[in-house]
C-alpha positions as CSV (number, residue, x, y, z in Angstrom):
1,X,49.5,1.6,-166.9
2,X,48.6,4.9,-165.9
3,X,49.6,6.6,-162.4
4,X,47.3,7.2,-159.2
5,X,47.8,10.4,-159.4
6,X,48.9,13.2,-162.3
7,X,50.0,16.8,-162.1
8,X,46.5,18.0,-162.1
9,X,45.7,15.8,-159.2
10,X,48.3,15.4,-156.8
11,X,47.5,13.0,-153.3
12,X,47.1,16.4,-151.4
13,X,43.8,16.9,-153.1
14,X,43.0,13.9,-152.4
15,X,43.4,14.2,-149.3
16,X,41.8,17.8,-149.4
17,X,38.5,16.2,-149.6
18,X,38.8,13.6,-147.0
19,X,39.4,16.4,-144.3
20,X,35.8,16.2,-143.2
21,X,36.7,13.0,-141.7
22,X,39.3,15.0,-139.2
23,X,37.1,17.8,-138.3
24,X,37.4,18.4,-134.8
25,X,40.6,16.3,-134.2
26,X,41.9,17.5,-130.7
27,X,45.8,16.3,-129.7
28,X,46.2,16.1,-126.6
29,X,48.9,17.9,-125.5
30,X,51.0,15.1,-124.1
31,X,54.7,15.9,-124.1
32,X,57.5,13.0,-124.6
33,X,59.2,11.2,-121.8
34,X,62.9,11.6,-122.1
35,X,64.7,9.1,-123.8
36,X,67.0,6.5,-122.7
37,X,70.6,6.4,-123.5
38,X,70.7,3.9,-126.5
39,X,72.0,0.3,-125.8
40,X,74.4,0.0,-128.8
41,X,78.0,1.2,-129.0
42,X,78.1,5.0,-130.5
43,X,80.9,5.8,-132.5
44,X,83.3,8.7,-131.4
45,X,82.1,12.1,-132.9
46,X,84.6,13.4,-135.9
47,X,85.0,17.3,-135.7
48,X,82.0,19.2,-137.3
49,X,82.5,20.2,-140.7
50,X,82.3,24.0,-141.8
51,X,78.7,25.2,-142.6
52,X,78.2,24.2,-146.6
53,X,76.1,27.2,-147.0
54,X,73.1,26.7,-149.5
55,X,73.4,25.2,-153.1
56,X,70.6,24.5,-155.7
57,X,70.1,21.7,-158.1
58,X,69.5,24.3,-160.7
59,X,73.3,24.5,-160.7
60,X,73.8,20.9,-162.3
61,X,71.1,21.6,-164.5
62,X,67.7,20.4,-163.2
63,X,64.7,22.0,-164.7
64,X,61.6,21.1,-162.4
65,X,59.8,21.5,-165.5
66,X,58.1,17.6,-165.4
67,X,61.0,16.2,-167.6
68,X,62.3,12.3,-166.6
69,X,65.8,13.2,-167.8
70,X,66.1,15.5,-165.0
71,X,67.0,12.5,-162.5
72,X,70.6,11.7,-163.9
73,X,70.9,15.4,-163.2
74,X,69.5,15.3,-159.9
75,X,71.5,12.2,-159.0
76,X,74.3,14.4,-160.2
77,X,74.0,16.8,-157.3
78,X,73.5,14.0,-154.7
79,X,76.8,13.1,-155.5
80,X,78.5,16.3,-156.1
81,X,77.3,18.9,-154.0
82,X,79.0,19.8,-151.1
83,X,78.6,17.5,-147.7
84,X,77.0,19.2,-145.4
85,X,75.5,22.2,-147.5
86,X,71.5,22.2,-147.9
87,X,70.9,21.4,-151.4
88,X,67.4,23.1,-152.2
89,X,64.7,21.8,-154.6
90,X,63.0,25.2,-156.1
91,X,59.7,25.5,-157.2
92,X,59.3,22.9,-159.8
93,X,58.0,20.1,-161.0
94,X,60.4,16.9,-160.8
95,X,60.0,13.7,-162.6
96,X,62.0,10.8,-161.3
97,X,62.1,7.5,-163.0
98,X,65.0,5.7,-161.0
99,X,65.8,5.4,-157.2
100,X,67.8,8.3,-155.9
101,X,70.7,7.3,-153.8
102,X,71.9,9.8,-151.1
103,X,75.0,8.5,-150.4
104,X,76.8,11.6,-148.2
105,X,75.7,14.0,-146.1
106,X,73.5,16.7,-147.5
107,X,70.7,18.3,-146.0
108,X,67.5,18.1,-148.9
109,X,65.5,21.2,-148.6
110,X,62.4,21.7,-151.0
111,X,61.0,25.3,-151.9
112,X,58.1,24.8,-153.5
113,X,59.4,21.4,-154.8
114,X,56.8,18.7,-156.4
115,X,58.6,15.0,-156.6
116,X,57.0,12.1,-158.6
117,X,58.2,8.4,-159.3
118,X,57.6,6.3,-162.0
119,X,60.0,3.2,-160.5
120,X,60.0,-0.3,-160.8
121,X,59.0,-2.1,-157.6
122,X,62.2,-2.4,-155.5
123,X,63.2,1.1,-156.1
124,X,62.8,4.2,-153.3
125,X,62.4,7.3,-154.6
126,X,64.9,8.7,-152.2
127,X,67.3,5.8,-150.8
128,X,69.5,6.9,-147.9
129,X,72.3,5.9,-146.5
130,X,75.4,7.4,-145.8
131,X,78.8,5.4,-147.3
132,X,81.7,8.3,-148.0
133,X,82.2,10.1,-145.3
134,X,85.5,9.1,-143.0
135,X,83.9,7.7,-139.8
136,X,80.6,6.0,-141.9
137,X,78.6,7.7,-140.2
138,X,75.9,10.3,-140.5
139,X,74.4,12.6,-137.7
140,X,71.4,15.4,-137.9
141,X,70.5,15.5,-141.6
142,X,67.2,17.0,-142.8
143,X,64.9,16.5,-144.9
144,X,61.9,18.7,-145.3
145,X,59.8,21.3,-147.4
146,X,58.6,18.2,-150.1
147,X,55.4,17.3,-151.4
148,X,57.0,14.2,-152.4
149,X,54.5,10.6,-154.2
150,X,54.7,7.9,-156.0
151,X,52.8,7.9,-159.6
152,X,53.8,5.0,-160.9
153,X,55.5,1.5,-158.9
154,X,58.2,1.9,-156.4
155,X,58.6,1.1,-152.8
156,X,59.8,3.6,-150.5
157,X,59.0,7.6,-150.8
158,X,61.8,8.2,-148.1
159,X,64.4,5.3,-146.9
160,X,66.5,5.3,-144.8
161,X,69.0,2.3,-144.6
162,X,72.1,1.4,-142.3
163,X,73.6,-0.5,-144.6
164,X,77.7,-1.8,-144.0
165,X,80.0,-0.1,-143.9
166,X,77.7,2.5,-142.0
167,X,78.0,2.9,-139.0
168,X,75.4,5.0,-137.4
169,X,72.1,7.2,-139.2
170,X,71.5,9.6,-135.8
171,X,69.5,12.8,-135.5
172,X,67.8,13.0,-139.1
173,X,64.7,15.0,-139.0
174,X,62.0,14.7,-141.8
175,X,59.7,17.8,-141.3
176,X,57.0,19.5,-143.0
177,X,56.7,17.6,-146.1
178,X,53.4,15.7,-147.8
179,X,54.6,12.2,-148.9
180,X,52.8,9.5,-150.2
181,X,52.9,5.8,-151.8
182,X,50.5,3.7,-153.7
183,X,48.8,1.4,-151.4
184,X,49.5,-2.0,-153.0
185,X,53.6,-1.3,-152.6
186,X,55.7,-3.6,-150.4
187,X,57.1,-0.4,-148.9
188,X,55.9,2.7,-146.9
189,X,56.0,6.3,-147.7
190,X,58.7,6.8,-144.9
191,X,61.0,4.2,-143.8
192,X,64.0,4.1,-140.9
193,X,65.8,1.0,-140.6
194,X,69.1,-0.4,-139.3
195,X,70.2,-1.5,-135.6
196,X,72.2,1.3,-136.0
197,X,69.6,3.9,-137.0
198,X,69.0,6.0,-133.8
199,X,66.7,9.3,-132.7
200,X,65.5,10.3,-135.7
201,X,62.0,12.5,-135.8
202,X,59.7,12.4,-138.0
203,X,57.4,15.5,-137.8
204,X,54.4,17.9,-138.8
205,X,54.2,15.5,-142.4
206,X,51.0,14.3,-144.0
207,X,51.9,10.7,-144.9
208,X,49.7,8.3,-146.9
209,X,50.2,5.0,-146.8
210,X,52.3,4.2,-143.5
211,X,55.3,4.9,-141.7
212,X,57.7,1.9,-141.1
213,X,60.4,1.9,-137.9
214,X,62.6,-1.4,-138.6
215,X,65.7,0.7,-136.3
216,X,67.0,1.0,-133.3
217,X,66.7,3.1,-129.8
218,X,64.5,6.7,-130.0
219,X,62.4,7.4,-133.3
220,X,60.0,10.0,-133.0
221,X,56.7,10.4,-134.7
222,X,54.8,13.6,-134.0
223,X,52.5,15.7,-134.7
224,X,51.5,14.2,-138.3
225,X,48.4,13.3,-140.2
226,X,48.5,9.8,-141.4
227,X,46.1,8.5,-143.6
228,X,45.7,5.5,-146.9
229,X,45.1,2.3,-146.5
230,X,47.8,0.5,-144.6
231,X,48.3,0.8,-140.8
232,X,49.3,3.9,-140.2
233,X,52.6,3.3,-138.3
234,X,54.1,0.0,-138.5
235,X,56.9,-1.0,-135.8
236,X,59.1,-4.1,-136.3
237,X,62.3,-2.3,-134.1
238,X,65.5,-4.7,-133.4
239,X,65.9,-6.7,-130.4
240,X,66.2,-4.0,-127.1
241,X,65.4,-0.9,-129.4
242,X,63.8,1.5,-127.0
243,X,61.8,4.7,-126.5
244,X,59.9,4.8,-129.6
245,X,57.9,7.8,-129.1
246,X,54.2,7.9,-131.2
247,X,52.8,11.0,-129.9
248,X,50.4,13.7,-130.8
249,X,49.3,12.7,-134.4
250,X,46.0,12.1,-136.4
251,X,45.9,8.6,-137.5
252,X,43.0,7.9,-139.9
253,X,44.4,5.0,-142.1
254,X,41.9,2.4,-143.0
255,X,43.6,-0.4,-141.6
256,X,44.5,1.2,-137.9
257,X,46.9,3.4,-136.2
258,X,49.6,1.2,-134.8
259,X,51.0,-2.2,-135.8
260,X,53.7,-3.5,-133.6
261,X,55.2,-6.5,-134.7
262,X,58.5,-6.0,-132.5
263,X,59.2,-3.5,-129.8
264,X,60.3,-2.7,-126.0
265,X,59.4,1.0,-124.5
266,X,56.9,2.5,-126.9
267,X,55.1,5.0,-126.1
268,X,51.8,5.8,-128.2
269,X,50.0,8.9,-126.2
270,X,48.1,12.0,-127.3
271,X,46.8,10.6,-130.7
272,X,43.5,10.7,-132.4
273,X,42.8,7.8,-133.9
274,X,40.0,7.6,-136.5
275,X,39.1,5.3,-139.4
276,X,39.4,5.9,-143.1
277,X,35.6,6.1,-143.6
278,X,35.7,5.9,-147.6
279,X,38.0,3.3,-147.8
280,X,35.7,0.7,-146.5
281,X,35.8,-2.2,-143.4
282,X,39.4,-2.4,-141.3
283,X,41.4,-5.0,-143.1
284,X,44.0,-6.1,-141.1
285,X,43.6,-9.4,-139.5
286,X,41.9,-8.3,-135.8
287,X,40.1,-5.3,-137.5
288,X,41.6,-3.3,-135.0
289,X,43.0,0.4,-134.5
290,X,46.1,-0.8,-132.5
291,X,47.3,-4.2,-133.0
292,X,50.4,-6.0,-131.4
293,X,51.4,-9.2,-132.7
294,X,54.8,-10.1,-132.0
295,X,56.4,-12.3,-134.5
296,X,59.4,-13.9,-134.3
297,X,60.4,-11.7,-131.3
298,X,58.3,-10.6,-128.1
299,X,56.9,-7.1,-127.1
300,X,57.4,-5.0,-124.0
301,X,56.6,-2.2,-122.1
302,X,54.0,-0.6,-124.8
303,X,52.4,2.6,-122.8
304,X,49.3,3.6,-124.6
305,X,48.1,6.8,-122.8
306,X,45.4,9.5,-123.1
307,X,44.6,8.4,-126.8
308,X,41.3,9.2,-127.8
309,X,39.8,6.2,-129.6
310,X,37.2,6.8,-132.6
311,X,34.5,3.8,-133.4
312,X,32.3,2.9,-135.4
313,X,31.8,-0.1,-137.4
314,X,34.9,-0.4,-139.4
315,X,36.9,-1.6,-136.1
316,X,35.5,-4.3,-134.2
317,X,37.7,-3.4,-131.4
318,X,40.3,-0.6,-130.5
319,X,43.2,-2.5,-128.9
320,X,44.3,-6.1,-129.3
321,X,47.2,-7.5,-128.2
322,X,48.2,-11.4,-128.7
323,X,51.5,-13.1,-128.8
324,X,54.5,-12.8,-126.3
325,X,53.9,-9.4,-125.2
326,X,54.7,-8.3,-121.5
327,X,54.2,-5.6,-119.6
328,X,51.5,-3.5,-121.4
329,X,49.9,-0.4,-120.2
330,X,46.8,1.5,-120.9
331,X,45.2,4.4,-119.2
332,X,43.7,7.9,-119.4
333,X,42.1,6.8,-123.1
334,X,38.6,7.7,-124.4
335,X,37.3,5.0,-126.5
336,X,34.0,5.0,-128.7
337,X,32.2,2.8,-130.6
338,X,33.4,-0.6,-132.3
339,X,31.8,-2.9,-134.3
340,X,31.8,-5.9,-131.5
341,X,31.0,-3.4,-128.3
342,X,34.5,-4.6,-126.6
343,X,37.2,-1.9,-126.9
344,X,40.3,-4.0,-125.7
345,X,41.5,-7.9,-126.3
346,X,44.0,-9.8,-124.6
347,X,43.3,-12.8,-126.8
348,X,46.3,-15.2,-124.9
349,X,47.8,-16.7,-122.1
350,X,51.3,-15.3,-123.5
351,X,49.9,-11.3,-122.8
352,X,51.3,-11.3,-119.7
353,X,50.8,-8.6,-116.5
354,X,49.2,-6.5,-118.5
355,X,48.0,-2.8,-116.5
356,X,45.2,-1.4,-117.1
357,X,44.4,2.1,-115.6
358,X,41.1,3.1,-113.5
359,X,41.3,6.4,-116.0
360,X,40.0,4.8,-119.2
361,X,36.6,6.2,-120.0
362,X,34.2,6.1,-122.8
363,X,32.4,8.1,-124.8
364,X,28.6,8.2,-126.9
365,X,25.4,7.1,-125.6
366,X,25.1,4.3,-128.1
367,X,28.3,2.2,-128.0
368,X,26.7,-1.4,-129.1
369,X,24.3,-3.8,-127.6
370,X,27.1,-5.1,-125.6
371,X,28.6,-1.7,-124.3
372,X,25.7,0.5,-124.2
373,X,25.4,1.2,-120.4
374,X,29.5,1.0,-119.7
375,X,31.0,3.5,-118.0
376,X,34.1,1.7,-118.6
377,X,35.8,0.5,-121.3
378,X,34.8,-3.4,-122.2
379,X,37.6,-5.8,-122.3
380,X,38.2,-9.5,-122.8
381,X,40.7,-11.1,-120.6
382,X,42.3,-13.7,-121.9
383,X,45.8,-12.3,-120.6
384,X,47.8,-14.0,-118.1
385,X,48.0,-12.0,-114.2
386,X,46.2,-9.1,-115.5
387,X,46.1,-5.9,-113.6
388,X,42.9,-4.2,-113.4
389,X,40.0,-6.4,-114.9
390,X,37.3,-8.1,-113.3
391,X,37.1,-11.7,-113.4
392,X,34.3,-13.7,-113.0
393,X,34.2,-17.4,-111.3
394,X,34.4,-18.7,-115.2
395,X,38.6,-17.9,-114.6
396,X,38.8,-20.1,-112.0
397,X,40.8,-22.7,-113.2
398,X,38.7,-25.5,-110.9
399,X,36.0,-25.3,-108.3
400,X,35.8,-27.9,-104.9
401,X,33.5,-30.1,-103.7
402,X,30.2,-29.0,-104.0
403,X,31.0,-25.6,-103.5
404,X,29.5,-22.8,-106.3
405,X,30.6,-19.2,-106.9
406,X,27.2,-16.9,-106.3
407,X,26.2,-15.1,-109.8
408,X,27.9,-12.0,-108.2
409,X,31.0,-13.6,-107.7
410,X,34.3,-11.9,-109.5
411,X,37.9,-11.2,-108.2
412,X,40.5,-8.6,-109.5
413,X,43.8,-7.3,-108.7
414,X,44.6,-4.0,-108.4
415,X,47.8,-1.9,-110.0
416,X,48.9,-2.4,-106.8
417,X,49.2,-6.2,-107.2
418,X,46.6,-6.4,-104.2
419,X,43.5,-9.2,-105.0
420,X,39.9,-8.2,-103.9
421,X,37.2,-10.6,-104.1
422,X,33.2,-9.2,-104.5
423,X,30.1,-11.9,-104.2
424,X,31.2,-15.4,-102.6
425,X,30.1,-18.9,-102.6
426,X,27.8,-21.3,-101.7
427,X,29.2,-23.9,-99.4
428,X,29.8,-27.4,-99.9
429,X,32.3,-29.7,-97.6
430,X,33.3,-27.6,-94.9
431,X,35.7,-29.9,-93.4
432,X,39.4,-27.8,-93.0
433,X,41.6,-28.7,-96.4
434,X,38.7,-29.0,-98.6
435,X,39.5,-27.7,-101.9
436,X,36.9,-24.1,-102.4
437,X,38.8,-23.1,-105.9
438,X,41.8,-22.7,-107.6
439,X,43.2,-18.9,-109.0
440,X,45.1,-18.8,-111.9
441,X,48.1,-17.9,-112.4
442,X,49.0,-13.9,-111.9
443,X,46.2,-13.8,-108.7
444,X,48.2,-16.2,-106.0
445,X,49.8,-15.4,-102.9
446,X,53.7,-15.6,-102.4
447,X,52.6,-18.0,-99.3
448,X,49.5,-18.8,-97.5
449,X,47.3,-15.8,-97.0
450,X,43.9,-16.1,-95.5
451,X,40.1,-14.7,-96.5
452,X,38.1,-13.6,-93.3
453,X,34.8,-13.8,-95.1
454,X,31.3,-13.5,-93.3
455,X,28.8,-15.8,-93.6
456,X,24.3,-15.8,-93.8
457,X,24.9,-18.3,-90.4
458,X,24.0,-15.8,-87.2
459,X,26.9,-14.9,-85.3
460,X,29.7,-16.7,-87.6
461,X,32.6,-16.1,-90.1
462,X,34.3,-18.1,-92.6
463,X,38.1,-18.2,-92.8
464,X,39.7,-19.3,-96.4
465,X,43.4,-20.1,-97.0
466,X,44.7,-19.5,-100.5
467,X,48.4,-21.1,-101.3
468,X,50.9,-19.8,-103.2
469,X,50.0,-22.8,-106.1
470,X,46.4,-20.8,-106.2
471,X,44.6,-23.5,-103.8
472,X,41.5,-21.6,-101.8
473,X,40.9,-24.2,-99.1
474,X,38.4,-24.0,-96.0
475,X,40.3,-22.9,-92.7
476,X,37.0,-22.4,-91.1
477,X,33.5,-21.7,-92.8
478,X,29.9,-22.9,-91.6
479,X,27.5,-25.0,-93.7
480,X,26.4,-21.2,-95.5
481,X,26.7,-18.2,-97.9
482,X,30.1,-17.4,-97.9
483,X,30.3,-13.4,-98.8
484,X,33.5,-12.7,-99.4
485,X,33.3,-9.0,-100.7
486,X,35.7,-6.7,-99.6
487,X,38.6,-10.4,-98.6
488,X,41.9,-9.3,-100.1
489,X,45.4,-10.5,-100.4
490,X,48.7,-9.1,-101.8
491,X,49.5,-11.2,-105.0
492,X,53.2,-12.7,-106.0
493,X,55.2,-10.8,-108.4
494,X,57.1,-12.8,-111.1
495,X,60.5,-13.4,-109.7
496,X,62.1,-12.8,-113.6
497,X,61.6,-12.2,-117.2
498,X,62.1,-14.9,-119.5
499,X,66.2,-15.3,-120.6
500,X,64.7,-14.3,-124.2
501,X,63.8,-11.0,-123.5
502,X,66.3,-8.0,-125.0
């Protein structure tokens, strides 16, 4: 069947002519948070080996000159030239039609260099992973100068494994090439994987068709241009893999930015994130830019920070998060448009003390009949202990005896941890111990804590207790409004994570 893509048309010119839907992109410019050491053993160093110097493929043979048979010859100098050295692709036009497999050290350097596969559908064009060296172990390799896409099958453009008896794939950069994949391939265009696949970068690239981190402790993704139909970045990182870093890129894939499926300690700041406009309607299952949806393993700590949101109605939303996932934070974002007017969704009771910052904002004058006069970014709650929304009486998880929350009745708690209470109720029973409300979970006292709340009855004030189960009882109120704006308390902090956390 024929390929995507020929000689004549190569992705970048595809790509070319979507620009007009990144005109004006502005990165914020966020720097990274230094990393964490990593939580896995590291192997002792072996001494350096002498600088390789530079080698072509020319020197096995290769043409460049859009011929199939050069592969065997390229595969040739995979395995031949000298570890260490940069092996350089010149200007040329390479044909592969069978996985590549980098199995020692070498730095791959393109000049000018044009790569196409015609594979079956579990190959990678460039597989990596390091097997003959004497410690197993590879450290700072690069790859980078490429305009590198599949015409034709495959899986992976760039893959990088940690596959036994490996024992660590640390420091690889893959910089300034264009790299793409069809978009009905099980794989990505660039993918890290392996617990023992640490701190590699991936930077200043335009990617189609998504990035996948399946590794370990401190990938970087910066400053790239990400476009295609799948999610942009997809993140499914071994148990207690931290400080993923997303930062400063332009994600405009059709079906969003960021997928997490598994992660602790991401960090997605300083990204504009836009939607494919030609390729039609979000279609991953929220129809969101940023989803996380832990699988079979929880998410924590995910710190999305001074992004700027695009709208419109291919999203219906800009964040969702569902599943175990703990200890989210968002703040300092600019979100526009969606297609349902609510910009964030905490769509469980298993999102759990979730922040959110007083710095989100919004921008447009028309953001959706349900959004159009927020200053604020609209979310639904549905999280458990939530920091930073406003609740109305409908939380409560029960009301007392005749009494009734007034329309203006909500409760919050602050970042914090303190609960404030606006609006109040209408009393019913008044004798002391009478059951006013309960709180859920997340918005209780450590102990009793008490309300002073005034009251519509001249010259009297109403005293609530709340208990540490979420209780609101009568202490002392009058047969009146209760107005309990401005009554706070500090709220209980968990006392520990779940044993299954990394």
């Amino acid at each position: 069947m024929p390929g995507k893509y020929s000689v004549d048309s190569p992705p970048w010119a595809a790509f070319a002519n979507r620009r007009t839907m990144l005109t004006g992109l502005g990165m914020a410019g966020l720097s990274s948070v230094g990393a964490t050491a990593p939580h896995s053993t590291i192997p002792s160093i072996a001494p350096p080996e002498l600088d390789a110097g530079e080698i072509s493929v020319t020197k096995w043979g290769v043409r460049g000159g859009n011929d199939p048979s050069d592969t065997g010859r390229i595969q040739r100098a995979l395995d031949e030239a000298p570890i260490g050295c940069n092996l350089i692709f010149p200007t040329g036009y390479y044909r592969v039609n069978r996985q590549l497999n980098v199995r020692r050290k070498l730095n791959l350097v393109g000049r000018g260099a044009i790569i196409s596969g015609e594979l079956s559908a579990d190959d990678d064009l460039f597989s990596i992973n390091i097997e003959d060296e004497g410690n197993r172990d590879n450290r700072v390799m690069v790859v980078a100068g490429f305009r590198i896409w599949m015409n034709k099958g495959g899986k992976n453009c760039i893959a990088v494994y940690n596959k036994s008896p490996n024992v660590a794939n640390m420091g690889m950069v893959i910089e300034n090439n264009i790299v793409g994949v069809l978009p009905g391939v099980a794989g990505h265009a660039v993918s890290l994987q392996g617990v023992g696949t640490h701190f590699n970068v991936i930077r200043n690239c335009q990617i189609e068709n998504g990035i996948l981190l399946a590794c370990a402790d401190g990938s970087t993704v910066e400053g790239c241009v990400i476009f295609g139909e799948k999610p942009a970045i997809t993140l499914d990182l071994v148990p207690g893999a931290f400080q993923t870093h997303i930062i400063n890129n332009g994600l405009v894939s059709r079906d969003g930015a960021l997928f997490v499926k598994a992660g602790s300690q991401v960090l997605f700041s300083g990204n504009q994130v836009e939607q494919f406009a030609t390729g039609g309607v979000n279609q991953s299952r929220e129809k969101t830019s940023l989803y996380i949806a832990p699988e079979s393993k929880n998410v924590r700590s995910i710190r999305i920070i001074g992004n700027n949101f695009g709208g419109g109605t291919n999203v219906n939303s800009s964040i969702v998060a569902g599943g175990d996932c703990q200890d989210l934070f968002i703040d300092q974002n600019v979100f526009g448009t969606t297609g349902s007017g609510t910009d964030i969704i905490l769509s469980g009771n298993n999102v759990v003390w979730t922040r959110i910052g007083p710095n989100n904002t919004v921008r447009g004058p028309a953001r959706g009949q349900r959004s159009a006069n927020s200053v604020r970014p609209i979310v639904d709650d549905m999280g458990r202990g939530t920091f930073g929304t406003r609740k109305s009486s409908g939380a409560l998880m029960r009301r007392g005896e005749g009494w009734l929350p007034t329309s203006d009745f909500s409760f919050c708690k602050d970042l914090g941890g303190v609960v404030r209470f606006e609006g109040g109720w209408r009393a019913g029973a008044v004798a002391p111990g009478t059951l006013v409300a309960v709180l859920p979970e997340g918005f209780r006292p450590p102990g009793p804590a008490f309300l002073h709340c005034g009251s519509d009855a001249i010259g009297e004030t109403a005293v609530l207790r709340v208990d540490a189960d979420g209780a609101v009882r009568v202490h002392r109120a009058p047969s009146a409004i209760i107005y309990a704006g401005g009554a706070s308390f500090s709220a209980a902090d968990r006392e520990a994570y779940p044993p299954s956390d990394p």
